[in-house]
N, C-alpha and C positions, 0 to 999 in steps of 0.2 A: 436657406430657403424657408420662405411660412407659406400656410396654405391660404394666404391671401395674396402673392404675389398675381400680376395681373399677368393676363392671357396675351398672347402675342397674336394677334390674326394674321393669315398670310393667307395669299390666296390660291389656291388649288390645295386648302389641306381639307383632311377628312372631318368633316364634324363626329363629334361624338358628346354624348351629355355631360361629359366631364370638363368640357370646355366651358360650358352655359355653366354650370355649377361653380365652375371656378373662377369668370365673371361673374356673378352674383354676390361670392364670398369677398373679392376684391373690392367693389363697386360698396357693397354692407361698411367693410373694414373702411374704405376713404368716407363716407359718411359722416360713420363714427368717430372718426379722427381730425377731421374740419368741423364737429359741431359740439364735441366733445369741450372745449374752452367757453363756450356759450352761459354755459352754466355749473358751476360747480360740484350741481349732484344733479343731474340732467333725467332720473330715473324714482318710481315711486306712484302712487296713485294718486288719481287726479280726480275721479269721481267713486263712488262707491254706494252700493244700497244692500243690507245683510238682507235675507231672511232669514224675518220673524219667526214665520209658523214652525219653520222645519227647528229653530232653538227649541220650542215648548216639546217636541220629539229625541231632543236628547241626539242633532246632526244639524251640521253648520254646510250654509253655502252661501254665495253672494246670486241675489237675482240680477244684478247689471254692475259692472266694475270697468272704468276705463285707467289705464297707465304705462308706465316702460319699465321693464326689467332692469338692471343696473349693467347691461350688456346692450342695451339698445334694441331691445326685442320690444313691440309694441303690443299691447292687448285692449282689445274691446268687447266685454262678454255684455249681452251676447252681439252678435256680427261678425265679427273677422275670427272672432275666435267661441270654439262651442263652450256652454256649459262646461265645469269639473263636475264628474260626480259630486254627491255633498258626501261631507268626510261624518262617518257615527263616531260619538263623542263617545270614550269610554267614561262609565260610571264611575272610574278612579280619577278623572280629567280635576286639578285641581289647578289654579293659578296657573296658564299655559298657553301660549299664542299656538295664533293657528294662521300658517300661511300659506300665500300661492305660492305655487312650485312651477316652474320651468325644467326640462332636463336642461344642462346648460351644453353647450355646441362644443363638439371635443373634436381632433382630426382623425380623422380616419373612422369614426363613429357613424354608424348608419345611422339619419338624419330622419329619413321617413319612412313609417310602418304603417301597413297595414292592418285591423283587423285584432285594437286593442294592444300590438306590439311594443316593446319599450324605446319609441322612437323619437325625437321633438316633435317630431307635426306628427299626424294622422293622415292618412291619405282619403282623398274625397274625391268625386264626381263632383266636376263643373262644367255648365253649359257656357263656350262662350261663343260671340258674334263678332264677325271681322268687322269692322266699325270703320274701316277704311275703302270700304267698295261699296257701289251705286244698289246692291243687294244683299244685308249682310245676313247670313248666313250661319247659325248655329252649330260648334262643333263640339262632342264634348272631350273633355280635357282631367286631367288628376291633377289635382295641387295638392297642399301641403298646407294643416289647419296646423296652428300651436296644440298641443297637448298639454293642459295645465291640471293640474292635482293639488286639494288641499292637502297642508301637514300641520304637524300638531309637532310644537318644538322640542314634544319625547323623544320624536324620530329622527332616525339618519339621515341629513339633508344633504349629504357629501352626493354631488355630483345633481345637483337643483339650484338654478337660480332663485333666490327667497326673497317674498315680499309681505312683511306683517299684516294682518289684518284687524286682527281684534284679539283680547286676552278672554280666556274663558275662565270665569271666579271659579266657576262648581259646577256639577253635573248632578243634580238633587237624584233622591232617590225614586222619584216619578218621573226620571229622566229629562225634567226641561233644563237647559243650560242657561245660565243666567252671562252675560257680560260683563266685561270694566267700564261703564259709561265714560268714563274720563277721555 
């Protein structure tokens, strides 16, 4: 048995969120696996813009980044997914990529935290509207944002999905960090 085998519904059983959680992980897993042939490497950044200002500060971040994890996890910062803090570059930062990070989806692994937790998603407030009735109606609801962190490829990336972004040449001693334009 994997924790993507799919849900059996029957009728008069008890709902409980493990069912909708374990539809969701099935429904993810058949996605990934009918779209997975499409493309060879299906995962990777597709748009990207650094901030500048925060390099001349000696701390890297991306002000807008769209792409997919190499697990099929989607990101659009910003919108569907928040800011990462921006990562401080240390003054030792010599020749060293600095990438997105994903926790990556483990079983049994608590999924969403609240409140800075080490969870993949973050837990949020959303307002939503039944879009299906002659008056719709706002309710609000918790979802589940990606949680992304840059890393710098000193660091332990064991248990983070990774995706390069830029190499950092130096970290001068007035802190601006210069790039590999290449």
């Amino acid at each position: 048995m994997t924790w993507t085998n799919r849900v059996v519904w029957q009728e008069g059983m008890f709902l409980r969120a493990q069912h909708f959680q374990q539809q969701d992980r099935w429904l993810e897993a058949l996605v990934r696996t009918r779209t997975a042939p499409l493309r060879p490497h299906p995962w990777g950044i597709v748009e990207m813009a650094i901030d500048r200002e925060l390099l001349a500060t000696g701390r890297f971040a991306l002000t807008s980044a769209i792409g997919m994890f190499e697990d099929g996890t989607p990101f659009a910062i910003p919108g569907e997914t928040d800011h990462p803090p921006p990562l401080e570059l240390p003054e030792s930062t010599r020749n060293a990529v600095v990438y997105l990070a994903a926790p990556v989806r483990q079983a049994g692994a608590v999924e969403v935290a609240a409140n800075g937790a080490d969870g993949r998603y973050q837990l949020r407030e959303f307002e939503a509207y039944d879009t299906h009735s002659a008056s719709p109606q706002p309710a609000p609801l918790q979802i589940g944002r990606l949680r992304l962190r840059y890393m710098l490829e000193t660091e332990e990336r064991a248990g983070y999905l990774c995706i390069g972004l830029a190499r950092i040449v130096e970290v001068a001693a007035d802190r601006r960090a210069s790039l590999d334009e290449r």
